[in-house]
N, CA, C and O atoms as a MOPAC input file, in Angstrom:
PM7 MOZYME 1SCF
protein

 N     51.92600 1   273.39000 1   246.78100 1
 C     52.63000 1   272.87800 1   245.63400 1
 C     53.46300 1   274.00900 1   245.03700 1
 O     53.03000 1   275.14600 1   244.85400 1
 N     54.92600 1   273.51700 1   244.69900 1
 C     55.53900 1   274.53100 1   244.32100 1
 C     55.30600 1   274.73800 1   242.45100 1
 O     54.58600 1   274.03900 1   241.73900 1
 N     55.99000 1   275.67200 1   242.11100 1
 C     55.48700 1   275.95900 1   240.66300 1
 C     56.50100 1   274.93800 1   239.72100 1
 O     56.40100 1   274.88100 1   238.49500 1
 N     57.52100 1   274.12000 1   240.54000 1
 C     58.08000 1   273.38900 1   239.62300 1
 C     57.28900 1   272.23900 1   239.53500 1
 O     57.42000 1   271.39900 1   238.64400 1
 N     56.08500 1   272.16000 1   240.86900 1
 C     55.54900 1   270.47800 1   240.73700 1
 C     54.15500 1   270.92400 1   240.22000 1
 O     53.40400 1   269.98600 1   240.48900 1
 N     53.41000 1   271.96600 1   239.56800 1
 C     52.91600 1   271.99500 1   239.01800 1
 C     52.76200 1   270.70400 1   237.97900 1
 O     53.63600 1   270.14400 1   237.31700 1
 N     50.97400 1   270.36500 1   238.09800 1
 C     50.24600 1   269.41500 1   237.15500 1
 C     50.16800 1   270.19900 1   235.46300 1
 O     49.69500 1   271.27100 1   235.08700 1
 N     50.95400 1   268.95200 1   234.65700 1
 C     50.46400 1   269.94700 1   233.56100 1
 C     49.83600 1   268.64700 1   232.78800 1
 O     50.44700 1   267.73700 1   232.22800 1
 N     48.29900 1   268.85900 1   232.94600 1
 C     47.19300 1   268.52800 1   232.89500 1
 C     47.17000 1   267.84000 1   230.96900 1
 O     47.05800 1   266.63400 1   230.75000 1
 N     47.29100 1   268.83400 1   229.87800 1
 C     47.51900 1   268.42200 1   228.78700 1
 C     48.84600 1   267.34700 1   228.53600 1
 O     48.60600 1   266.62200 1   227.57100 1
 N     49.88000 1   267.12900 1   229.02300 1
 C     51.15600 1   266.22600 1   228.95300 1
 C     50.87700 1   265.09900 1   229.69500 1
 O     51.42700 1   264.05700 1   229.33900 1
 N     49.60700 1   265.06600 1   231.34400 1
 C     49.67800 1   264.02100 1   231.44500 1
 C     48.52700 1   263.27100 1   230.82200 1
 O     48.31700 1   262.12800 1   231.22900 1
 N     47.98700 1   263.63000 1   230.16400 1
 C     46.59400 1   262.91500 1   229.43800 1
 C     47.27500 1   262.91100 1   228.48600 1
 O     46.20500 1   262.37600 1   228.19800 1
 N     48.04500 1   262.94600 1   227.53800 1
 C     49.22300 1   262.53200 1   226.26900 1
 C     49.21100 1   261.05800 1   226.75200 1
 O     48.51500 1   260.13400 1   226.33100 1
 N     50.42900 1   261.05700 1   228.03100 1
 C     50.84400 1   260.27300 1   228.66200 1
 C     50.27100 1   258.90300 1   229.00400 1
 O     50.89800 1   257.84500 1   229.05100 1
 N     48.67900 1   259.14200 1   229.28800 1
 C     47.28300 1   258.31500 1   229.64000 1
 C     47.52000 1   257.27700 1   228.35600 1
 O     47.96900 1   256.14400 1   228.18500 1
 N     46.80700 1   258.61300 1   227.36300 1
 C     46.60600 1   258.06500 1   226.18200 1
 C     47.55100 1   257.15800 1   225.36300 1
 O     47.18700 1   256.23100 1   224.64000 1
 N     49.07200 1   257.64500 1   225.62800 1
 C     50.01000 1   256.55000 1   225.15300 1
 C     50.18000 1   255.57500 1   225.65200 1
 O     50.39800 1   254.53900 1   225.02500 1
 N     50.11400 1   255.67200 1   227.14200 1
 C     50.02000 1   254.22200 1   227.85900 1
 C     48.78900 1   253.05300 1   227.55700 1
 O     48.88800 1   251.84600 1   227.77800 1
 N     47.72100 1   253.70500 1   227.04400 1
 C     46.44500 1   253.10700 1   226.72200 1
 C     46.62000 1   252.18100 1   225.48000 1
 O     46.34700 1   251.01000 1   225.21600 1
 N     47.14800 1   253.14000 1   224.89500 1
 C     47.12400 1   252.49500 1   223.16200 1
 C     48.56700 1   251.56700 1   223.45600 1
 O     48.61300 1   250.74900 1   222.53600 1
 N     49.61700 1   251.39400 1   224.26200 1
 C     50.41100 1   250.81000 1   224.47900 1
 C     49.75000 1   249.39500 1   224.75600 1
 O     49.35900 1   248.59900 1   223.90300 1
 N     49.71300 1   249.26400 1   226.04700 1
 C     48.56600 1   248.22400 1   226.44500 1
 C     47.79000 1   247.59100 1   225.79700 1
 O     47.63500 1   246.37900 1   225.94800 1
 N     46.95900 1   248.52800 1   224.68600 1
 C     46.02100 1   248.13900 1   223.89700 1
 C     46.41400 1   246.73600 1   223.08200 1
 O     45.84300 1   245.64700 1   223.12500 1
 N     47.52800 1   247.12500 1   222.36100 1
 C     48.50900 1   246.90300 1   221.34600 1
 C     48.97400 1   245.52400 1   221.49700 1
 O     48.72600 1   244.52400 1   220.82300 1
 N     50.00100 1   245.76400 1   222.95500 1
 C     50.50500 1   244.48300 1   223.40500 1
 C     49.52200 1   243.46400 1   223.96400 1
 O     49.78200 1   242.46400 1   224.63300 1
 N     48.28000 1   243.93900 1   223.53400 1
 C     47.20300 1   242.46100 1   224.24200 1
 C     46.39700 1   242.30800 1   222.70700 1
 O     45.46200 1   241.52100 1   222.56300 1
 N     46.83700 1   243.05800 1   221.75800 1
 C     46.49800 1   242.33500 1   220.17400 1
 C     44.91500 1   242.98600 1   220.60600 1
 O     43.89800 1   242.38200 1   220.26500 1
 N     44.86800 1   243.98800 1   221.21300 1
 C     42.93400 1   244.60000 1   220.97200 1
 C     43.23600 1   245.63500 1   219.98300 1
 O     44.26500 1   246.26500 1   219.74300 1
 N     41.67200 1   245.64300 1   219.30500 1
 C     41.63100 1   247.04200 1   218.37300 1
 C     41.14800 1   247.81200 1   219.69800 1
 O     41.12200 1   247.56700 1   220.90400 1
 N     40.74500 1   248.96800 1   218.77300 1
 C     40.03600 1   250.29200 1   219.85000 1
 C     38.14500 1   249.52700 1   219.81600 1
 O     37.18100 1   249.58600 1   220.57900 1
 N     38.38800 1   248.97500 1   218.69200 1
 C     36.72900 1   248.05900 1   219.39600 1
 C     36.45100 1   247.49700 1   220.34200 1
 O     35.51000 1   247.78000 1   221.08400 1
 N     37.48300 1   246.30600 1   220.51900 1
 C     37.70900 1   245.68800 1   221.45300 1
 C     37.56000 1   246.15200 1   222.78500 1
 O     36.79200 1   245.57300 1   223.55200 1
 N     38.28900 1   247.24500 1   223.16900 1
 C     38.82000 1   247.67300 1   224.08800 1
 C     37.40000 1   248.99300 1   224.30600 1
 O     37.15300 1   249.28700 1   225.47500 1
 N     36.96600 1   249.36000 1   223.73000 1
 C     35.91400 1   249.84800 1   223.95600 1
 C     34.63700 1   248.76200 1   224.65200 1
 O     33.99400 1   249.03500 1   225.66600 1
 N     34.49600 1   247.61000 1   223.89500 1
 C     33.36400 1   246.74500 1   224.54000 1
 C     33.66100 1   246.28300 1   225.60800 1
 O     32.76600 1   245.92700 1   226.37500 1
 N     35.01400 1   246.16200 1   225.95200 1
 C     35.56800 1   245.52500 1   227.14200 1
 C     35.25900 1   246.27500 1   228.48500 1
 O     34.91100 1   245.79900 1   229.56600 1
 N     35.51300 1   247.76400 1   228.07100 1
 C     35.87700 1   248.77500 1   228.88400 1
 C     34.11200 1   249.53800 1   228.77000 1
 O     33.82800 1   250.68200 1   229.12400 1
 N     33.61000 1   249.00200 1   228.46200 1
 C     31.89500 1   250.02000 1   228.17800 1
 C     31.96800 1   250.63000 1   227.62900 1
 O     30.81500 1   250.73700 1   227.21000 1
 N     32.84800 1   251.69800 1   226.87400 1
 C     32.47100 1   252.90000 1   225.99900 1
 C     32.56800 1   252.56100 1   224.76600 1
 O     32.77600 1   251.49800 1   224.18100 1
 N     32.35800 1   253.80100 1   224.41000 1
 C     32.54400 1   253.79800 1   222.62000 1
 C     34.09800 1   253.93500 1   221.84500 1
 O     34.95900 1   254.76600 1   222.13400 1
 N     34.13000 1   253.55100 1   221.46100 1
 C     35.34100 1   253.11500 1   220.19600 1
 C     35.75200 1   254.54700 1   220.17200 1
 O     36.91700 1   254.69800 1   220.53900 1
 N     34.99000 1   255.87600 1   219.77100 1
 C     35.27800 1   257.41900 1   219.56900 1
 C     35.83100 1   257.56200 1   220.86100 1
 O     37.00200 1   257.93300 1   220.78100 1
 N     35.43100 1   257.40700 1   222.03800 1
 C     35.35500 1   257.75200 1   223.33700 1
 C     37.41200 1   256.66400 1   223.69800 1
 O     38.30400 1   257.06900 1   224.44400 1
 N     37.42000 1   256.10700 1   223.32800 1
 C     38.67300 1   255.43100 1   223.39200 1
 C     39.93400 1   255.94000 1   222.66000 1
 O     41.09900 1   255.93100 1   223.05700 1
 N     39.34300 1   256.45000 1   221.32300 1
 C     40.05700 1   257.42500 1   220.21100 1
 C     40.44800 1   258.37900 1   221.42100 1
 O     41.41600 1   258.14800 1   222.14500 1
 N     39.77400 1   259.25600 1   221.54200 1
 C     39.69100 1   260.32100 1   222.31000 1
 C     40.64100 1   259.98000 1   223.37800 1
 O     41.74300 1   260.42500 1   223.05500 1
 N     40.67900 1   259.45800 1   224.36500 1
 C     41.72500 1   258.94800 1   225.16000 1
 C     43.04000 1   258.53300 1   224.64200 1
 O     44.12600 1   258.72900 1   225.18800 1
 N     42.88800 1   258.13300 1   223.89200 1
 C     44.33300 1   257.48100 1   223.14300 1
 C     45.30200 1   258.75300 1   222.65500 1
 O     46.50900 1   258.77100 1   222.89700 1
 N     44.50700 1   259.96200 1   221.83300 1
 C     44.68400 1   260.90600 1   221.49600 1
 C     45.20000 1   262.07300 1   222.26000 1
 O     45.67400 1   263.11700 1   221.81100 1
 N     44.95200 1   261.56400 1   223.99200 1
 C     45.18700 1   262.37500 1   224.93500 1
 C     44.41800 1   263.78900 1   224.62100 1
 O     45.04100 1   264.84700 1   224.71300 1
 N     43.32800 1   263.76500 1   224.32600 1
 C     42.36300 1   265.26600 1   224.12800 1
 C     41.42800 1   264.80500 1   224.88100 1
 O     40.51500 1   264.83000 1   224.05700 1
 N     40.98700 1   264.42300 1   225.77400 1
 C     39.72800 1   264.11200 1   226.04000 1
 C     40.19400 1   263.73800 1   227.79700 1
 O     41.24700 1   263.12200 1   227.96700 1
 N     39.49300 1   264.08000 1   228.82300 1
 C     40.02400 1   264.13200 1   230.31700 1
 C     38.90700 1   262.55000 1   230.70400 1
 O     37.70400 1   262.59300 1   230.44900 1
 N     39.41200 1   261.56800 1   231.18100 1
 C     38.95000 1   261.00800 1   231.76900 1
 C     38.35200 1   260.79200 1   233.61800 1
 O     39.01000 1   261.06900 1   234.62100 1
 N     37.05100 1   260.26900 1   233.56600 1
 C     36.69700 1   259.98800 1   235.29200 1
 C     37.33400 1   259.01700 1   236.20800 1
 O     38.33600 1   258.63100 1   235.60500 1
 N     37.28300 1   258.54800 1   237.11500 1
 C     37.93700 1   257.70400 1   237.85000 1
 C     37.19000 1   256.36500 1   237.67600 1
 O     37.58700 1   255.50700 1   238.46500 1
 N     36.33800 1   256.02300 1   236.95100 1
 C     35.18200 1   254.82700 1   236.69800 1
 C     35.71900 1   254.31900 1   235.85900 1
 O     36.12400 1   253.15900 1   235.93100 1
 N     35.90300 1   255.37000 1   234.45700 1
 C     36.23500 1   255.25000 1   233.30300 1
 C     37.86400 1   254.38600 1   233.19300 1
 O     38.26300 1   253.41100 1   232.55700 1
 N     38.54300 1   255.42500 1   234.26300 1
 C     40.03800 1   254.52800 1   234.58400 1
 C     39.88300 1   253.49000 1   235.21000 1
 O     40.64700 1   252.53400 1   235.07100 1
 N     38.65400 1   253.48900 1   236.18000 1
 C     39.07000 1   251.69900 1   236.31900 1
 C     38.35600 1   250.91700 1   235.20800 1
 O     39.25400 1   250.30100 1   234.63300 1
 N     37.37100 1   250.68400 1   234.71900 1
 C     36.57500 1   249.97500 1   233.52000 1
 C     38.20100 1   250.09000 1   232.66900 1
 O     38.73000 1   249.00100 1   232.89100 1
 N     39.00900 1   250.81000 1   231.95300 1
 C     39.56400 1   250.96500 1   231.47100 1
 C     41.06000 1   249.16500 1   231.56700 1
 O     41.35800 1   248.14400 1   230.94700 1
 N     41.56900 1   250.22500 1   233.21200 1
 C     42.43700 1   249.32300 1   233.74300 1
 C     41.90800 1   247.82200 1   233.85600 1
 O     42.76700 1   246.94800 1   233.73800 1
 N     40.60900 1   247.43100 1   234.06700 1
 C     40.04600 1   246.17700 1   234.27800 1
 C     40.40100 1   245.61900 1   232.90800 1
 O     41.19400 1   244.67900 1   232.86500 1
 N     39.70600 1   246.28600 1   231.39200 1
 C     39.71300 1   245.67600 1   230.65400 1
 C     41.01300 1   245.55900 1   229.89100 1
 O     40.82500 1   245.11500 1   228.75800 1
 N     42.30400 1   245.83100 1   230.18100 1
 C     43.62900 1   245.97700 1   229.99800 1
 C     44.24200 1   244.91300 1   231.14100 1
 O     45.46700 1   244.79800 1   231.16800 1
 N     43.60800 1   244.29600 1   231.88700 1
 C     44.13100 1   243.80700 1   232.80600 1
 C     45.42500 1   244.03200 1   233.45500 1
 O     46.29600 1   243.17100 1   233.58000 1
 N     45.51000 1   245.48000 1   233.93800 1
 C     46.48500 1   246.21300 1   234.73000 1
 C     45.80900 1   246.99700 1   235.81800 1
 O     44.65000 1   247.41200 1   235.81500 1
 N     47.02900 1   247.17700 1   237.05700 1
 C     46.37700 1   247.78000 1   238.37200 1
 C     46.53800 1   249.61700 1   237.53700 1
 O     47.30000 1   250.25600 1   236.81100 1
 N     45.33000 1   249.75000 1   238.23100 1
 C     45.68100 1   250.97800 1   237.89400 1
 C     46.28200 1   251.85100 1   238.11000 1
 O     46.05100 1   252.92300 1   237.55200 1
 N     47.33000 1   251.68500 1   239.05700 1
 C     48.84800 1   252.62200 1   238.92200 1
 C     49.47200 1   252.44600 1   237.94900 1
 O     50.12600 1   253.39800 1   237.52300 1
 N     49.50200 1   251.21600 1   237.26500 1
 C     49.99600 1   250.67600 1   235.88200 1
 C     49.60200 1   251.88900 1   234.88800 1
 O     50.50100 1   252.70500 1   234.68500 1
 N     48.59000 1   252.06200 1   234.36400 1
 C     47.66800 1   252.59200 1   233.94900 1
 C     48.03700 1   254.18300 1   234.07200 1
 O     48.19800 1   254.93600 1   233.11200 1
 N     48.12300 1   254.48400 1   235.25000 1
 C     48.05200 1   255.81700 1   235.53900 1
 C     49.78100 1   256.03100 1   235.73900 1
 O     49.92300 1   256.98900 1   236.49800 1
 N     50.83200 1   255.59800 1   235.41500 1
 C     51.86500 1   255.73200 1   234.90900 1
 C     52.83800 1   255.84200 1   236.60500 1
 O     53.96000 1   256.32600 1   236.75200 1
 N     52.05200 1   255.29300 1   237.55600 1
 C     52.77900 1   255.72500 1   239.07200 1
 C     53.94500 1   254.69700 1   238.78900 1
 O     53.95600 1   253.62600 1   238.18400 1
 N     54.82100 1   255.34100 1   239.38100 1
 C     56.42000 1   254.83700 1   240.43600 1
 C     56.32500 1   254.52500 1   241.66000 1
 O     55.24900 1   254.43300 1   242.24900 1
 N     57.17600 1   254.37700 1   242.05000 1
 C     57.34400 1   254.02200 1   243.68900 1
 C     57.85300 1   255.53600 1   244.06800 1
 O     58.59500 1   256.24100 1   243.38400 1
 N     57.33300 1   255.81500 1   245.18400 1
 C     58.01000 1   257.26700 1   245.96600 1
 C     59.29900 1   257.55800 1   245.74500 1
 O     60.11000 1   256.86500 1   246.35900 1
 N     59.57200 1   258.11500 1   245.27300 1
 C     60.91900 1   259.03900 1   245.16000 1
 C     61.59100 1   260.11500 1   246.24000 1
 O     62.73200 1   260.57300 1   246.17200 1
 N     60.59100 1   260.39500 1   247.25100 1
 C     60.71700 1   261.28300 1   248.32400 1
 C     60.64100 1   260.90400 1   249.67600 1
 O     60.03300 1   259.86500 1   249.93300 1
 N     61.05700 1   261.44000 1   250.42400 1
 C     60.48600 1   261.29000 1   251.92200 1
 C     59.78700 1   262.02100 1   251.83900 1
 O     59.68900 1   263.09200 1   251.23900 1
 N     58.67300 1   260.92000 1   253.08100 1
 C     57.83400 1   261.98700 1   253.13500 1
 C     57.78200 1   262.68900 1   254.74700 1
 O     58.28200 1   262.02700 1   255.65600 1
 N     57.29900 1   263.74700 1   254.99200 1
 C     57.44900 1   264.68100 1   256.15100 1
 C     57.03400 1   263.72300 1   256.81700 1
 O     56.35500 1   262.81300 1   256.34000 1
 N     57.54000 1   263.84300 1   258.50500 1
 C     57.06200 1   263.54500 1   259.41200 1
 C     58.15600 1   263.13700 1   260.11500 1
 O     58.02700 1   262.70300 1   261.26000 1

């Protein structure tokens, strides 16, 4: 990986978190909601929304399930932009 495609780890959990509370929003859930939906706690959803807090891959799908989006949705993917080698 070159140093321009460097992960910058704090901007994309911003990113998470805005897409979360986006979603949230446009389906009329509080962070309650969306906590019981998704198993966690209401703080634990704050925390995500807030983009301070790193989420697991469980957590993103429970998440994406209860948002009813695939989770590329979710996780903010595009379609390839590159070729790829070969």
């Amino acid at each position: 990986m070159s140093s321009g495609d460097e992960l910058n780890v704090d901007a994309w959990l911003r990113g998470l978190g805005r897409r979360v509370r986006i979603l949230r929003l446009t389906r009329e859930m509080t962070q309650d909601d969306l906590a019981v939906a998704a198993g966690m706690s209401r703080s634990f959803v704050s925390l995500i929304e807030k983009g301070t807090h790193g989420v697991d891959v469980v957590r993103l799908l429970r998440l994406a399930a209860a948002l009813d989006v695939p989770l590329a949705e979710l996780l903010g993917a595009t379609p390839l932009d590159r070729r790829l080698p070969g």
